[in-house]
N, C-alpha and C positions, 0 to 999 in steps of 0.2 A: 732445786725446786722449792715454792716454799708451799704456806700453808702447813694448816695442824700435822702432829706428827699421827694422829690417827688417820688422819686421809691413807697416808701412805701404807698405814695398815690395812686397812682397807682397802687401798686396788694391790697389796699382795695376795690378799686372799682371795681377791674378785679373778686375778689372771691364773693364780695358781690351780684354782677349781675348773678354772673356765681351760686353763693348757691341760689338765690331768682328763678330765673328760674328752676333749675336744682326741686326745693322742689315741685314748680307751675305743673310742669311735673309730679312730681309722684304721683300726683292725680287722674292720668287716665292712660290707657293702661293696658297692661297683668301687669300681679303680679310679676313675673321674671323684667319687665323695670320699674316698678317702684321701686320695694328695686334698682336696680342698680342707679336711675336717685337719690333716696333717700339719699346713701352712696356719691354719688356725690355732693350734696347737702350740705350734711356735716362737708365734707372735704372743701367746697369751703369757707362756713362762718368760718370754723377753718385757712382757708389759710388766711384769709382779719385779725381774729382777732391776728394772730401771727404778721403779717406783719406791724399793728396798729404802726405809727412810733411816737405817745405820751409815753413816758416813764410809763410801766403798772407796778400793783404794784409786789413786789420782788416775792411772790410768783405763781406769774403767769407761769413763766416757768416748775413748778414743776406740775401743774395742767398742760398745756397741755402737760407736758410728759406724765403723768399716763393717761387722757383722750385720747392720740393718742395712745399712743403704748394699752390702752382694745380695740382700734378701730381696731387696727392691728391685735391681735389676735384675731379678733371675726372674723377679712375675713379672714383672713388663716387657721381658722375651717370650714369657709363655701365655701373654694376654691375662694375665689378672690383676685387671684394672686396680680393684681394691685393695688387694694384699699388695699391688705395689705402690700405692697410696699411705697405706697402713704402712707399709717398710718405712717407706723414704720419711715418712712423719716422725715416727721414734727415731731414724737416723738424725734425721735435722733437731730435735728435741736432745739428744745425746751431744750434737756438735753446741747446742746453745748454751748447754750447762758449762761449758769449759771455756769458751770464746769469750766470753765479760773478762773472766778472771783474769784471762793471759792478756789481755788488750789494759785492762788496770795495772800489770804487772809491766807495761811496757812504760809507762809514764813514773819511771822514778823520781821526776826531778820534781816533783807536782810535791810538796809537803804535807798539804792539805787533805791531799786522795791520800800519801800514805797515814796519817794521823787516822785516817776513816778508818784504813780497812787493818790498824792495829785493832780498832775500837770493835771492827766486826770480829777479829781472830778472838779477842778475849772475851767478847758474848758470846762466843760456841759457833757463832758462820765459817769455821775453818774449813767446814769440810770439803771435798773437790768438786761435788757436786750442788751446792751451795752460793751466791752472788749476792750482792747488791741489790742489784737492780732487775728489771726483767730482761731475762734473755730472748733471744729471737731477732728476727724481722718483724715487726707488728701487723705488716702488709701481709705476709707468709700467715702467720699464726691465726691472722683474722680469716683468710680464704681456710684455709685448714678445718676452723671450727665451723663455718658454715656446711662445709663438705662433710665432715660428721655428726653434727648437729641431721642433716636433710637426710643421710643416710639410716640416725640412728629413729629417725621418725617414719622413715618409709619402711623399713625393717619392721619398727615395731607393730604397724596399721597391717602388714601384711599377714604377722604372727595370729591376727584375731580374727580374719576372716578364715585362715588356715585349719584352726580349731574347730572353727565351728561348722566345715564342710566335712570335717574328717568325721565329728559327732555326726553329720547327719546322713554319708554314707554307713556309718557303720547300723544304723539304726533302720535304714532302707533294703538292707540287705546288702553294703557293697563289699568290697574289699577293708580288712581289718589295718589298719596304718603300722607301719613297725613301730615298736617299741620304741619311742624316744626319738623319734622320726622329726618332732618340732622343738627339741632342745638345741642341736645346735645353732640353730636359727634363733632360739634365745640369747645363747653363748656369744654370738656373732655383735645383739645388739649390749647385750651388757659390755661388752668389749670396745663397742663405741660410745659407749658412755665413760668408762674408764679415758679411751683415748683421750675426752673432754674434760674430762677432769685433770687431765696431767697437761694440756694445754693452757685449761686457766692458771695451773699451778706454776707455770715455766716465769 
């Protein structure tokens, strides 16, 4: 992936805060928010460990392709839409990181590609999860960022009317909101802002 190496710092800590809570959560409540807050949970330490900007080892990308994309089809058998949006996204992000490399690996007779990518091994691009050029489909990763981009803006619009009917039940005499009742639903959109950021980063 590229981009600064603090970015990368940065959504470890954004997933890691956001899977430690999000797990902490699904220890209590109905059975329905908790596998939700649980799948969330998840996906947030699989966001921080893709993002990890230490050079992981080569076969790391192959592990979370197969690990996100069973994640993606187990919520598209149990209808969650978005988590198996969310899976198949970091699957297909995990398969991009390694597809350049092994397809530049296949043109040895090219002198020119390999004089590049001496040139990238001995500026530090060694790493496995590291390329050239941008990985992906452009077609894919473009529908992708619209899809969380319109998610992480409908999420957010929804978080501020939510607040501020809970403040005015509570003020009216209604029922008191649980404790922490509108963080995950923060958690949910910070985690789509991460996802876009490791999109532009691919």
């Amino acid at each position: 992936m590229h981009g600064p190496v603090w970015v990368g710092w940065l959504l470890v800590l954004l997933g890691a805060a956001a899977g430690a809570y999000c797990l902490v959560r699904a220890r209590s409540g109905p059975a329905a928010q908790r596998g939700e807050a649980r799948g969330e949970g998840l996906m947030a330490l699989g966001m921080a460990a893709m993002a990890w900007p230490v050079a992981p080892p080569s076969w790391s990308p192959w592990l979370f392709t197969a690990a996100f994309g069973a994640a993606g089809l187990w919520a598209l058998a149990h209808r969650h839409l978005h988590h198996a949006v969310g899976a198949l996204a970091m699957a297909y992000m995990a398969l991009a990181m390694v597809v350049p490399a092994s397809q530049q690996a296949g043109h040895t007779g090219q002198m020119g590609q390999m004089g590049q990518l001496g040139q990238l091994g001995q500026a530090g691009g060694t790493g496995p999860m590291a390329h050239a050029g941008p990985g992906g489909v452009p077609l894919l990763t473009g529908l992708l960022l619209v899809y969380f981009t319109g998610y992480v803006l409908a999420a957010g619009v929804r978080l501020v009317p939510a607040a501020g009917a809970g403040a005015g039940d509570v003020a009216a005499g209604g029922p008191v909101p649980v404790a922490g009742a509108g963080v995950l639903p923060a958690c949910r959109v910070a985690m789509g802002i991460g996802m876009l950021a490791m999109l532009l980063a691919l």
